[in-house]
C-alpha positions as CSV (number, residue, x, y, z in Angstrom):
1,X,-8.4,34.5,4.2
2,X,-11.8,32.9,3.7
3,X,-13.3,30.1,6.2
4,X,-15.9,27.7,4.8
5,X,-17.8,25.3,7.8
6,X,-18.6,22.2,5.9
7,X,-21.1,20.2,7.5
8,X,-19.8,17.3,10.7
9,X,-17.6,14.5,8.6
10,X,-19.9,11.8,9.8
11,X,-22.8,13.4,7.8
12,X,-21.2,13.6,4.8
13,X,-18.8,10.4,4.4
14,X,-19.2,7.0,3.5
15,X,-16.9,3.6,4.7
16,X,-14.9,2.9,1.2
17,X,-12.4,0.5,-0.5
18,X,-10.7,2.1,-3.1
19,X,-7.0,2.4,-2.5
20,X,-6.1,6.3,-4.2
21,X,-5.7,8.4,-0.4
22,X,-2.5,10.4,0.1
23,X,-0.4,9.2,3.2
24,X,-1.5,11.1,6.7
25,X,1.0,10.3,9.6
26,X,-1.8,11.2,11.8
27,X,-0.9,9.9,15.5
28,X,-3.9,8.3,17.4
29,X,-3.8,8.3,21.2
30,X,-5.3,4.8,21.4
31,X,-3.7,2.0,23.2
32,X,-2.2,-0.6,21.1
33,X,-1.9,-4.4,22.3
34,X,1.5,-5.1,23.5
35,X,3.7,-6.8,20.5
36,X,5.8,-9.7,21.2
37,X,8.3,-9.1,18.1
38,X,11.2,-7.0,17.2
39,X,9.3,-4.7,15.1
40,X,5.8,-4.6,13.8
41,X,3.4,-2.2,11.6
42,X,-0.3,-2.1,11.3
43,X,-0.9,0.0,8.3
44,X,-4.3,0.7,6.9
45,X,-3.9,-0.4,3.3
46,X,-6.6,2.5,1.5
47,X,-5.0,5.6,3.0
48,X,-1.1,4.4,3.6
49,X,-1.4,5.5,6.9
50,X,0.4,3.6,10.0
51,X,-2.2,2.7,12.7
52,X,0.2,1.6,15.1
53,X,4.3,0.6,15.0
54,X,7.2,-0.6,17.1
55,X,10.7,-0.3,15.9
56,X,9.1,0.5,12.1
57,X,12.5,1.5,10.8
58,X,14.8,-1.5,12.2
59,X,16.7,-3.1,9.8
60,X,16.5,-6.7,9.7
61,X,16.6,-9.6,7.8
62,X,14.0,-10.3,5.2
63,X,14.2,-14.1,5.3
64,X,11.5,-15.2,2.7
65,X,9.6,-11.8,2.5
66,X,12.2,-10.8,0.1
67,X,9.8,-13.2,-2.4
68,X,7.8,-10.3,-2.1
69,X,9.4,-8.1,-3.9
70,X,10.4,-10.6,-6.5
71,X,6.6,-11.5,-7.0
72,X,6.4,-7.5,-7.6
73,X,8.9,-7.3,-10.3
74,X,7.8,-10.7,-11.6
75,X,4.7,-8.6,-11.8
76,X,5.9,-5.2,-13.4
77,X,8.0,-7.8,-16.1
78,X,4.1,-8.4,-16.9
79,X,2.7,-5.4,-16.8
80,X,5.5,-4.3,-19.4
81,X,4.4,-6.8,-21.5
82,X,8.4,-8.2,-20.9
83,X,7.0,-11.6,-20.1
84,X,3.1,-13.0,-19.8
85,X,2.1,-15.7,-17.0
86,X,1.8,-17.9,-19.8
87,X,5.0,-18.1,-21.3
88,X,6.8,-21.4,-20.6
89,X,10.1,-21.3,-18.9
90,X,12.8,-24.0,-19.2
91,X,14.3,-24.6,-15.4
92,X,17.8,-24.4,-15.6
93,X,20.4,-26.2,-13.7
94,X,21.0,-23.7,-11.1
95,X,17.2,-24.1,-9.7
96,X,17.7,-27.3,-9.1
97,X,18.1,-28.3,-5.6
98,X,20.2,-31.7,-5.9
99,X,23.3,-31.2,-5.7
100,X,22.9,-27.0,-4.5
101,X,24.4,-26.2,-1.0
102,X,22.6,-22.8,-1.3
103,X,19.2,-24.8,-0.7
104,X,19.8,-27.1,1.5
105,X,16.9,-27.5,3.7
106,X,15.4,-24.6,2.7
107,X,12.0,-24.2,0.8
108,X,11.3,-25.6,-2.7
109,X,9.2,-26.3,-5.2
110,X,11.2,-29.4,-6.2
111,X,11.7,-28.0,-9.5
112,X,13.4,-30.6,-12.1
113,X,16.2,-29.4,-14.9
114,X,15.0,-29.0,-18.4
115,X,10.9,-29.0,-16.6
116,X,9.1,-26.2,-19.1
117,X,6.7,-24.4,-16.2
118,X,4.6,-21.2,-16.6
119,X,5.5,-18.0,-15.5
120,X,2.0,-18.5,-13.4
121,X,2.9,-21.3,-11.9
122,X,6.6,-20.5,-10.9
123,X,4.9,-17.4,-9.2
124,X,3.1,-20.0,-7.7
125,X,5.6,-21.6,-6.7
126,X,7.6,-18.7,-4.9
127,X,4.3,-17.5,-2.9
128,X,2.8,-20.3,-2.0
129,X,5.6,-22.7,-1.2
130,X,8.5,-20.3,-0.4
131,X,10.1,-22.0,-3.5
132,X,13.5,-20.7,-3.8
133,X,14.2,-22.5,-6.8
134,X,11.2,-21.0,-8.4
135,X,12.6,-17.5,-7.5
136,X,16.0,-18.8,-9.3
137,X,13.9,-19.7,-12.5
138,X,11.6,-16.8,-12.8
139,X,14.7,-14.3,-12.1
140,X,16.9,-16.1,-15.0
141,X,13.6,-16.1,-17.6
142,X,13.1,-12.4,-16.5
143,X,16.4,-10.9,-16.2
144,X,18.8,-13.4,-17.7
145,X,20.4,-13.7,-14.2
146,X,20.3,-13.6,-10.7
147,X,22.4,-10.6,-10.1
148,X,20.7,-8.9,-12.6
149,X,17.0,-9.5,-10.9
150,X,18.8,-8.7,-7.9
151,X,19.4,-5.0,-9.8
152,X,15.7,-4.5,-10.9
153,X,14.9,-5.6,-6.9
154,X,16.6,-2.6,-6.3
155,X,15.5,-0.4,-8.3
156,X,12.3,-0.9,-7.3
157,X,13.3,-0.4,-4.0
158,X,14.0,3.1,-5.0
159,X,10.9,3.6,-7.0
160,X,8.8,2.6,-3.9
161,X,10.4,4.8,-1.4
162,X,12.0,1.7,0.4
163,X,14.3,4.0,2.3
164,X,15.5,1.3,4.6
165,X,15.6,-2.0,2.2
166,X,18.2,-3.8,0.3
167,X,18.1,-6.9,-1.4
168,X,20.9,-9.2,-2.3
169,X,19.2,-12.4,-3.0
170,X,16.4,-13.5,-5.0
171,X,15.2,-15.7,-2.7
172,X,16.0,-14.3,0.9
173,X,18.5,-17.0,2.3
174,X,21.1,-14.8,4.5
175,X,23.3,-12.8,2.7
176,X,25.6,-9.5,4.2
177,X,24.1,-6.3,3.3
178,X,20.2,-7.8,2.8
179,X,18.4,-6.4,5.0
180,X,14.6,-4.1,5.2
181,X,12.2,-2.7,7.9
182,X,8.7,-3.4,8.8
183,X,7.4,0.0,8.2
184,X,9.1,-0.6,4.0
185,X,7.5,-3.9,3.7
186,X,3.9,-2.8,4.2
187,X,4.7,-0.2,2.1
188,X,5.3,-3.3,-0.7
189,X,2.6,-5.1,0.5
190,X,0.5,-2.2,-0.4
191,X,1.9,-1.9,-3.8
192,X,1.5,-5.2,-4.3
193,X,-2.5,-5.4,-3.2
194,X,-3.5,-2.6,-5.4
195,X,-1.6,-4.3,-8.3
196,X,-2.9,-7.0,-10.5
197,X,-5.8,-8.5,-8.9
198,X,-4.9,-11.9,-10.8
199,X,-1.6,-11.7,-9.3
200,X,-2.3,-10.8,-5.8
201,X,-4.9,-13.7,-5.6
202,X,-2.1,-16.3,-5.3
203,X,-1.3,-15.2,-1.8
204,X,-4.6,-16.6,-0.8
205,X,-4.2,-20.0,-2.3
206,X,-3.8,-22.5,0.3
207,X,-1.7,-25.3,-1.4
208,X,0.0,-26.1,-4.4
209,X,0.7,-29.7,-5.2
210,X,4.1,-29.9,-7.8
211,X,5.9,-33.2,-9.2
212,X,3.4,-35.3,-6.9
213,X,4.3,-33.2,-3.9
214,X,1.7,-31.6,-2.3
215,X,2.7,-28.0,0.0
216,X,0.3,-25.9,2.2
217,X,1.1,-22.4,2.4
218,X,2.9,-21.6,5.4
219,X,0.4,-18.2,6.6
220,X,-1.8,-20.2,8.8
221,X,-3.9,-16.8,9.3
222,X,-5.3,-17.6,5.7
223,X,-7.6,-20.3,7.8
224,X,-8.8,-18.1,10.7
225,X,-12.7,-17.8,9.3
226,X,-13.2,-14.5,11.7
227,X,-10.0,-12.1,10.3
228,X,-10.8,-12.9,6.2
229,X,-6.9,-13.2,6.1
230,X,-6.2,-13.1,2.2
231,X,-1.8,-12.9,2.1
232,X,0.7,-12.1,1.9
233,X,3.5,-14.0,2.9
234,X,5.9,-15.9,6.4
235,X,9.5,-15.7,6.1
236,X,11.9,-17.8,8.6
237,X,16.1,-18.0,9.1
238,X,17.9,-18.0,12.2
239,X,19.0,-14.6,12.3
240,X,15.7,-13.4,11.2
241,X,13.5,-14.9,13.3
242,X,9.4,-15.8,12.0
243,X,8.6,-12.9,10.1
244,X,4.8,-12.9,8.9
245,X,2.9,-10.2,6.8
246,X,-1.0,-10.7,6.9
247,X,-3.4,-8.5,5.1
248,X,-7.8,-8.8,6.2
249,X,-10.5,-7.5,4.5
250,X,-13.5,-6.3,7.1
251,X,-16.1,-5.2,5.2
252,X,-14.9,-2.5,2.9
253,X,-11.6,-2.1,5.0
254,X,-8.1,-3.5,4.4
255,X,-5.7,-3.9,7.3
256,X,-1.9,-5.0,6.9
257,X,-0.2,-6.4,9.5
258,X,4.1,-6.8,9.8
259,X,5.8,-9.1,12.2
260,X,9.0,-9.4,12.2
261,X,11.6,-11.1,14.8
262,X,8.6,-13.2,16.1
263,X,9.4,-16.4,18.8
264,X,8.2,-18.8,17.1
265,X,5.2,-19.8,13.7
266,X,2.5,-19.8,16.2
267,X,3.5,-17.1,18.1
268,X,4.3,-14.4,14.7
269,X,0.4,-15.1,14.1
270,X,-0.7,-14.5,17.1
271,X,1.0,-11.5,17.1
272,X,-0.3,-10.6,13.8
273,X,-3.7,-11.7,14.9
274,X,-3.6,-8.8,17.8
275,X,-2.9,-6.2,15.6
276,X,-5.5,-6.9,13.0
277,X,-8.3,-7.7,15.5
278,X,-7.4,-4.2,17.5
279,X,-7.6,-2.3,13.8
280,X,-10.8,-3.8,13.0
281,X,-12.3,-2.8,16.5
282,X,-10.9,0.4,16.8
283,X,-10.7,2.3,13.2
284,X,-12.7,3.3,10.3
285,X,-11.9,3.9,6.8
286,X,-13.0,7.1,5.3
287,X,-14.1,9.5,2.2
288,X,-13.6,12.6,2.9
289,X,-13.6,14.3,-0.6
290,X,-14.6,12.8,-4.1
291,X,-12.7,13.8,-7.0
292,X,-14.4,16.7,-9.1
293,X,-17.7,17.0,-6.4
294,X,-18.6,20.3,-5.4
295,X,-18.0,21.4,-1.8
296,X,-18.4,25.1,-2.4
297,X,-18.3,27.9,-4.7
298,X,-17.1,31.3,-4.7
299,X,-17.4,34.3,-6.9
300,X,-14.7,35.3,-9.2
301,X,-14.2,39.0,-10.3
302,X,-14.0,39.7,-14.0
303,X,-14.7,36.3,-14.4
304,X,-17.2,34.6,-17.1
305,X,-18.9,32.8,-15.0
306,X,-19.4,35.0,-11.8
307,X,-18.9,31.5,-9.6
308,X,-16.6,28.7,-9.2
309,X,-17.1,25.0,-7.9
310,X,-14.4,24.7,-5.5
311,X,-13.1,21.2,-4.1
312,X,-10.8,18.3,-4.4
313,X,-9.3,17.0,-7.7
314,X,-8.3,13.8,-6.0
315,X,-10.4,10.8,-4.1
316,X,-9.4,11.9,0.0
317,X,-9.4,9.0,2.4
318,X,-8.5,9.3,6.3
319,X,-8.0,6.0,8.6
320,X,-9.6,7.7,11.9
321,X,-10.6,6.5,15.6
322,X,-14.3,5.1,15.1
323,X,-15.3,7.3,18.3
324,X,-13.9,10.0,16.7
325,X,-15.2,10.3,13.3
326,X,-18.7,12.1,14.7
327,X,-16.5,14.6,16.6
328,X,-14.4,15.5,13.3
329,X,-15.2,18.6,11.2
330,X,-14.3,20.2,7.7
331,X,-14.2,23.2,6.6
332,X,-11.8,24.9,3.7
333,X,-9.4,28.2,3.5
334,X,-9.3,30.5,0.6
335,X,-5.6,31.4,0.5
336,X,-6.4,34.9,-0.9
337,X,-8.4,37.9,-0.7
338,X,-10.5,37.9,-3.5
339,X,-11.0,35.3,-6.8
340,X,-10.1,37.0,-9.9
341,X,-10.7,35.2,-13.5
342,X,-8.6,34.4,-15.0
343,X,-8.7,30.7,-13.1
344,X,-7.1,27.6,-14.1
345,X,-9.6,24.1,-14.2
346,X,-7.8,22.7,-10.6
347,X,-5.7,25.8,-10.1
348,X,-5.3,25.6,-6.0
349,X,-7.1,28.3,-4.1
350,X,-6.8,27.3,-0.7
351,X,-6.8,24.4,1.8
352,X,-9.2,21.5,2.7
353,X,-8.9,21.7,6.9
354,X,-9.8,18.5,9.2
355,X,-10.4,19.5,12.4
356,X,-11.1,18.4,15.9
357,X,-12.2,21.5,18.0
358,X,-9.6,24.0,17.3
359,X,-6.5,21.1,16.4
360,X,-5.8,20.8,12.5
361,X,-5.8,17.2,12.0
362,X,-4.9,17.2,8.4
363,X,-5.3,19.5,5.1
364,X,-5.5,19.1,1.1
365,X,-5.4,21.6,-1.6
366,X,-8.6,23.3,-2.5
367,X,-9.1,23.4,-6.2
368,X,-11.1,25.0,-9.0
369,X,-13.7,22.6,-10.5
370,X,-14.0,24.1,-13.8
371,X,-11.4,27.1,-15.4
372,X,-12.5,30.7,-15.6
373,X,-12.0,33.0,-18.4
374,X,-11.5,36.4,-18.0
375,X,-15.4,38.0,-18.6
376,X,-16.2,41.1,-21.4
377,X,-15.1,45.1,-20.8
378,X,-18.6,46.0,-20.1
379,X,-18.4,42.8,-17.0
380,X,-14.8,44.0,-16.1
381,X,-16.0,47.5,-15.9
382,X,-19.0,47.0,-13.9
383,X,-16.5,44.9,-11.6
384,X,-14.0,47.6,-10.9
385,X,-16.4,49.8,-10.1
386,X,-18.5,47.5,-7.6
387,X,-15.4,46.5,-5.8
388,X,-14.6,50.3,-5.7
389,X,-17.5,51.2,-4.0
């Protein structure tokens, strides 16, 4: 094996935005504020990666975060071209609170029967008041029923990884067998910020005025001037407890924050509020490869060219202690002797290495920048006989 020193990572990275990283489940030995909540996350939304959790994988009750997900497939319906957010929908009967013992005192939009509405604004609707009823009329536009939105919910559920997450509601009023985790709901909530930017704006807006009834949106985070709090959603039933999600933007940095099982509406932001404020202070967001740049090159035997630009195919981002970032080195592996051409364009010769002293932090697959053909008999020749000597 061959080892390549690349220069210190605070040299040669920059603080970025884009969300593309693979997931690192890197462990940090920093001291996280004490949580007052049955479970929380801190996930940094770029790389994937969980800053800080208690009780990640609990399965609880979703309450109104379960509008999450059908905000998501609202979205995919859209991105199919199934539905567009300016289609009209006719509210039917069964989103109509009068009369409904499924939404008694629980949060509406005060939908009417027979009201046309956009697909925009009943998406409205469910994120910014909590409307169940708008859930009910977006799920029967887009699925022809509740049970069978409740099916695409899941399927999604799969398609995301949700290990620990089952719906059974549109809506997220208790029902046996609902249930998710904190760790699978910042997972959505990162699917759901690196969506449609049109879409994910919504869970900024801060009221929504319907039928002459004016709603504020129930994230008070979303006024805190210091955290830049843009979403994502609160959630409340008596078995659930205040459940908040809450994603801030620091400079070119995106934090997520999951509380669920909090005491009370205050309390589940001031919970939230810890968590982002400790991320902000304590971590950095990272490029630590750019897709198709050179870190290296290597000769190839019987190859045409001699050379190959060796590096990363992908963008590589790492959430890291700030105090640690100078410390941090890279360096990459060949995984074999010698190159030989033929070589593949991204054919993996090796491993990317992140290291601290002499402990791997992390690796990624080294790749070929450009293919390699196989050189001339006079070049292979001459080869043979070099390596030979």
């Amino acid at each position: 094996m061959k080892k390549r020193q690349l220069a210190s990572i605070s040299l040669v990275l920059a603080v970025v935005a884009v969300a593309h990283a693979e997931d690192n489940p890197l462990a940090f030995p920093l001291t996280a504020p004490a949580i007052d909540a049955a479970s929380w996350v801190l996930m940094d939304a770029t790389t994937g990666q969980v800053l800080t959790q208690g009780n990640a994988d609990e399965r609880r009750n979703p309450a109104s975060l379960t509008k999450l997900m059908t905000g998501y497939v609202v979205d995919r319906a859209i991105d199919s071209k199934h539905i567009s957010r300016d289609d009209m929908v006719t509210v039917g009967k069964d989103a109509w609170a009068a009369g409904n013992p499924v939404f008694k005192g629980s949060s509406l939009m005060f939908l009417k029967p027979g009201e046309k509405v956009s697909v925009r604004d009943l998406s409205r609707g469910v994120i910014i008041d909590s409307g169940n009823d708008a859930c009910v009329a977006l799920a029967d536009y887009v699925a022809g029923s509740q049970a069978a939105f409740v099916e695409q919910m899941n399927q999604y559920v799969v398609k995301l990884g949700l290990k620990n997450t089952h719906f059974e509601t549109v809506h997220g009023l208790d029902a046996p067998g609902q249930y998710t985790t904190a760790g699978d709901l910042a997972k959505l909530s990162r699917a759901i910020i690196s969506g449609e930017p049109d879409f994910y704006q919504m869970y900024s807006e801060k009221s929504l005025t319907w039928n002459g009834i004016t709603q504020q949106n129930r994230n008070g985070l979303l006024w805190d001037k210091t955290l830049h709090v843009d979403g994502l959603k609160t959630g409340h039933t008596e078995s659930a407890g205040f459940n908040i999600i809450a994603s801030s933007v620091d400079g070119q940095r995106r934090l997520i924050a999951v509380i669920m099982g909090g005491k009370s509406p205050k309390g589940r932001e001031e919970q939230a509020r810890k968590l982002l404020i400790w991320g902000q202070n304590n971590f950095d967001t990272v490029q630590l490869f750019h897709a198709g740049k050179e870190i290296g090159h290597e000769n190839v035997w019987y190859g045409n060219p001699h050379q190959v630009a060796v590096g990363s195919d992908k963008d590589v981002y790492l959430s890291l202690p700030r105090e640690d970032v100078k410390k941090i080195k890279a360096r990459y592996v060949i995984d074999r002797k010698d190159l030989e051409a033929p070589l593949k364009l991204h054919e993996q010769v090796g491993t990317i290495q992140l290291v601290d002293g002499d402990k791997e932090l992390a690796s990624y697959p080294l790749v070929t920048l450009k293919p390699v053909e196989k050189a001339g008999v006079i070049t292979r020749i001459t080869d043979y006989i070099k390596r030979k000597l």
